[in-house]
Structure formats: structure tokens, C-alpha cells
C-alpha positions in Angstrom: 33.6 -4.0 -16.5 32.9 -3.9 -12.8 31.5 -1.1 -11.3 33.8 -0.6 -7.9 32.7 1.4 -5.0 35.7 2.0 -2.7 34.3 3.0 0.4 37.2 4.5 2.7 37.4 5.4 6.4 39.2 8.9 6.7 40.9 9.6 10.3 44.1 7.3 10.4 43.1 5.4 7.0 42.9 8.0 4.1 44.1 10.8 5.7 46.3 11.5 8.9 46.2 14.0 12.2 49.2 16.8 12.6 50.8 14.4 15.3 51.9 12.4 12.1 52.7 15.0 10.1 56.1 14.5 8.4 57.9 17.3 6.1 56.5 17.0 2.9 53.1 16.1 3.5 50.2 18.3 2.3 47.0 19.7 4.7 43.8 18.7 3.7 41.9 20.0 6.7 42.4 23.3 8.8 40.7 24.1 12.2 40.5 26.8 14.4 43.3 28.5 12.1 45.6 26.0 12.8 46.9 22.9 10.2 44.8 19.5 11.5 45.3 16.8 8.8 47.0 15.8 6.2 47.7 13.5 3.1 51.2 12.5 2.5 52.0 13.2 -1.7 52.2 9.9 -2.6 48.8 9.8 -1.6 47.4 12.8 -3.0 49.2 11.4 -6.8 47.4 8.3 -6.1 44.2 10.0 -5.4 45.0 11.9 -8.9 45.3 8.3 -10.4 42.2 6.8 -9.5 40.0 9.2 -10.5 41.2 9.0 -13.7 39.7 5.4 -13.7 35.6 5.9 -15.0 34.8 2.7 -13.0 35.4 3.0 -9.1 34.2 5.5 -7.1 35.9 6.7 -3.7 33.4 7.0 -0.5 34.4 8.8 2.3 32.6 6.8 5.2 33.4 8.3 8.5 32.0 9.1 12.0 33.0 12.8 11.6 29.7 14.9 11.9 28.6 17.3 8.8 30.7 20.4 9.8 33.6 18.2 10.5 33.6 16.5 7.2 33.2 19.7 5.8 36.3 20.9 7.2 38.3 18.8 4.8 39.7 20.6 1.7 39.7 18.1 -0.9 42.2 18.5 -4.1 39.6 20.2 -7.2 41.3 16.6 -8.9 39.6 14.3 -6.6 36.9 15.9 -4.7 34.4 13.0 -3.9 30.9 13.8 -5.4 29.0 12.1 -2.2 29.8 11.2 1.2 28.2 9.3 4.1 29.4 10.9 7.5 28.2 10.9 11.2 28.8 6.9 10.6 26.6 6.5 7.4 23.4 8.0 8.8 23.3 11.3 7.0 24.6 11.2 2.9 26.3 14.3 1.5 26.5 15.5 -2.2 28.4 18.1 -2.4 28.9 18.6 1.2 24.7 19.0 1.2 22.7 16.3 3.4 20.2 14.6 0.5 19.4 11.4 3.0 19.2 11.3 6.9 18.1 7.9 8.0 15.0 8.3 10.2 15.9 8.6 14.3 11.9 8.0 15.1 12.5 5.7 18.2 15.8 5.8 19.2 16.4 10.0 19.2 14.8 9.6 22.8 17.4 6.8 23.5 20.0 8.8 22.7 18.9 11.6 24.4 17.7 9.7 27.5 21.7 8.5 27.7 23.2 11.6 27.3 20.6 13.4 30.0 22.8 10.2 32.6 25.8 10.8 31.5 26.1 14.6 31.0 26.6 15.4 34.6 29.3 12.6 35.6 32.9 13.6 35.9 34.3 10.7 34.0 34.3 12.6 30.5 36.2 15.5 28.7 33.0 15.8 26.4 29.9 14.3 25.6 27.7 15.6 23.0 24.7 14.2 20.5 26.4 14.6 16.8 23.7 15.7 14.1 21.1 14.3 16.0 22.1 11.0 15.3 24.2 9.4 18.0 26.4 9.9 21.1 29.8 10.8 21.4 31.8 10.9 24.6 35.5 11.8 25.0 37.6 10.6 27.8 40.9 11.8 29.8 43.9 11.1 28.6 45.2 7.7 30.5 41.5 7.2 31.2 40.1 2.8 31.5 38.0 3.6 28.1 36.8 -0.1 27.6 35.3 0.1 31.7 33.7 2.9 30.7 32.6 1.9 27.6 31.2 -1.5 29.5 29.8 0.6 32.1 27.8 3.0 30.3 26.1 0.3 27.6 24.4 -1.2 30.6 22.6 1.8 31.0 21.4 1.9 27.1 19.8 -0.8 24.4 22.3 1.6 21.9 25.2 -0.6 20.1 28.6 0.7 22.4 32.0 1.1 20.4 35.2 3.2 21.4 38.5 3.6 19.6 41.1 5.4 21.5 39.8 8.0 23.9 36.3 7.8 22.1 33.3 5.8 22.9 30.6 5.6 20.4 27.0 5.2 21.3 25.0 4.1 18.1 21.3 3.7 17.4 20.9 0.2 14.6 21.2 2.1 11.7 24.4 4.4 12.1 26.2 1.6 11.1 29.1 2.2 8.0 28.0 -2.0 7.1 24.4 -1.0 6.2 25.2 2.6 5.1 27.4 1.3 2.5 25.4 -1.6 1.3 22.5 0.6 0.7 24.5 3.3 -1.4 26.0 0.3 -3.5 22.9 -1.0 -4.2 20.7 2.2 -4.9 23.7 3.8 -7.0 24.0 -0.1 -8.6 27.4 -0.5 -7.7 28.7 -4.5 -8.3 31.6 -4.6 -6.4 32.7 -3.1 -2.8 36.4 -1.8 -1.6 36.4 -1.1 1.4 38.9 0.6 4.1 39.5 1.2 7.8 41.3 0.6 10.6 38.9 0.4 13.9 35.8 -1.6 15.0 33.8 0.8 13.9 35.0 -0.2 10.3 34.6 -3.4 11.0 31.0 -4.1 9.5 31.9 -2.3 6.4 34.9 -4.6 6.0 32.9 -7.8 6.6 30.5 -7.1 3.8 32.8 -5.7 1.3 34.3 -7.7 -1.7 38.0 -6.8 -0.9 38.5 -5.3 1.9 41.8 -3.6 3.1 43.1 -3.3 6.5 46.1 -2.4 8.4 47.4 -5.3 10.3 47.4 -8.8 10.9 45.5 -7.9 13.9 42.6 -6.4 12.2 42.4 -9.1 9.8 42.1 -12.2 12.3 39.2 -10.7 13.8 37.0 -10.2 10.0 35.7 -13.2 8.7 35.8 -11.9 5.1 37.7 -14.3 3.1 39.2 -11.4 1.1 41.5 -9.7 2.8 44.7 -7.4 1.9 47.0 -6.5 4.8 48.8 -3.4 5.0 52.6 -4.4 3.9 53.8 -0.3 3.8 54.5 1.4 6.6 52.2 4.3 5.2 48.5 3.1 5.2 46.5 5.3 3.2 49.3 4.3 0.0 49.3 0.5 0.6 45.0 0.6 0.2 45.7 3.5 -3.1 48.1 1.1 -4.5 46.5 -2.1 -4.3 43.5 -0.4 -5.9 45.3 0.7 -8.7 47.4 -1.9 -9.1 44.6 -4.7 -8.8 42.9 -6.0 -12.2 39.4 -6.2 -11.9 
């Protein structure tokens, strides 16, 4: 029997914002007293499902920094044991960091960027998250990809935005290498993955299935094993397919 690591995306993959929010789904996530995401309950069944199964293992893999990820109120039925969040850098068990990848060498690059780009009025935000990498957040309506363009000349860190949000990442914030490693030191043999965005997009390319949203997505992964998102609700088409696929 394999043993099946389903690494998963969480914002707009696994779980949704309040924007989305339709009548019967359920809140996994409050902040600042107010109802931020949710799960619809077809989800949240197939989430019961899987972990009935003792052979595949769900992975939250996400950008969200520690307290973020900790914000999210898992079901006592299907509360992941580890994590890897701030984009695979840091491993949780248990919500508790037990692995931050080494910033020697690139912490100053970050820093150095953020120091240039602090001041300038072309952001809503811009703050270093867990020490790890760069996060800036643009105006609504704002050119993200010139942005985007204009501020990697200014850095030797890996540029990526999605929506308003541009990404600056240091090598080995990368969800690609962060879930390659855990498979192999937790001697997993075969890889799920999930997501929606570029940033996904190395996590995708190296898994053994991986499952996406649209035709879009898919033409621009070279994986040869791909399933495309044929429900109009995405976190049940990649639940689905799991369960329903024989390994």
C-alpha cells in the first residue's frame, strides 16, 4: 500500500474567504471577532472521510505566517498533525515551529528590500513575515505585475504576486522543496498535491498527481499527471478525487 502525502494549499484551494461564503457553509477561521473563512459541508464530510484512510496524510502548505495559520480552527476529526506555513520555511506540529530552514545570507536581503520599499507610496503594507520573506500589499485597482517587475530589479530574491500580493522569496521558501523534503524525511512514496496560484506551482510540478483548478493552470505545469477541477466548488472536486482514486 502507498503511503500518500496530500499536500494542500489553503486560501481559495481547501478553504475559502467570507466573500464566498454561501448559507450553509461552516467557519474555520475567526479574526478580529469577526467570521473570516470557511469550509463548505461537503468539504468538512470529506475531510471526515479521508482521515479515516491510515495511508494519506493531509499537508497544509501555505504562505500564511505562524499566527495566521494558527487562526484556523480545525474540526477535532481532521486536525492535521504538522504543517509547513510562511511558504514551507517554518514546519508546525501541533501548531509549534519544530524546523525553520536557516535565513543565514539572505535575512539581510530581505531586509535590505524592505528598508527600499518601506517608505514608497505604492503599497497598503509591506512587512517581513516570520523572518522569512517579504510581503507587500497593493491598492485595490493597483498594476501588481509592474510593480511586481519593478521591485525584483531591485533584489536577487525570487518575485511572485497573486492578486493584490507580491511575494518576495529567499531560494528555499519554496512549497516545491518544502514538500519534497517532508516526503522524503517522513518516507512518504507518493505526493498529492493542491493549489491554485504560481506560488503552488512548484509543489504541483513535483507531485505524483497533482490537482488544479482550471485548464488554465494546467497548460502552464508540465506534470504529466494532472486532474482539472470539473465542480464548480474546488476544495470538493480535489477531496473527491482523493477518495475516489484507487491507489
Amino acid at each position: 500500500m502507498k503511503k500518500i502525502l496530500f499536500a494542500c494549499d489553503l486560501d481559495n484551494t481547501l478553504i475559502h474567504s467570507h466573500r464566498h461564503k454561501l448559507k450553509n457553509d461552516i467557519c474555520i477561521e475567526i479574526f478580529n471577532e469577526k467570521q473570516q473563512s470557511f469550509i463548505t459541508p461537503r468539504t468538512d464530510y470529506f475531510l471526515k472521510e479521508l482521515y479515516k484512510s491510515n495511508n494519506i496524510t493531509l499537508l497544509p502548505v501555505t504562505t500564511r505566517s505562524i499566527e495566521q495559520y494558527s487562526r484556523i480552527n480545525w474540526h477535532k476529526d481532521y486536525t492535521p498533525e504538522y504543517s509547513l506555513v510562511t511558504n514551507g520555511s517554518i514546519t508546525l506540529k501541533n501548531n509549534i515551529p519544530v524546523y525553520l530552514e536557516n535565513t543565514e545570507g539572505y535575512y539581510s536581503e530581505v531586509e535590505s528590500l524592505y528598508k527600499k520599499i518601506i517608505d514608497t507610496s505604492d503599497f497598503l503594507k509591506v512587512k517581513i513575515v516570520d523572518g522569512m520573506y517579504l510581503f507587500a500589499y497593493c491598492e485595490e485597482n493597483s498594476d501588481v505585475r509592474y510593480y511586481a517587475e519593478k521591485y525584483s530589479e531591485l533584489t536577487n530574491l525570487t518575485t511572485q504576486y497573486s492578486g493584490r500580493k507580491i511575494y518576495f522569496f529567499p531560494p528555499f521558501a519554496n512549497k516545491g522543496l518544502a514538500v519534497k523534503k517532508f516526503a522524503e524525511k517522513y518516507r512518504y512514496n507518493y505526493i498529492i498535491s493542491a493549489g491554485d496560484s504560481i506560488i503552488d506551482y512548484p509543489m504541483l510540478e513535483n507531485a505524483d498527481m497533482a490537482i488544479v483548478p482550471d485548464s488554465e493552470t494546467a497548460s502552464v505545469l508540465k506534470n504529466p499527471n494532472i486532474k482539472i477541477c470539473s465542480n464548480t466548488v474546488f476544495s470538493e472536486f480535489i477531496l473527491e478525487t482523493i477518495l475516489n482514486h484507487r491507489f
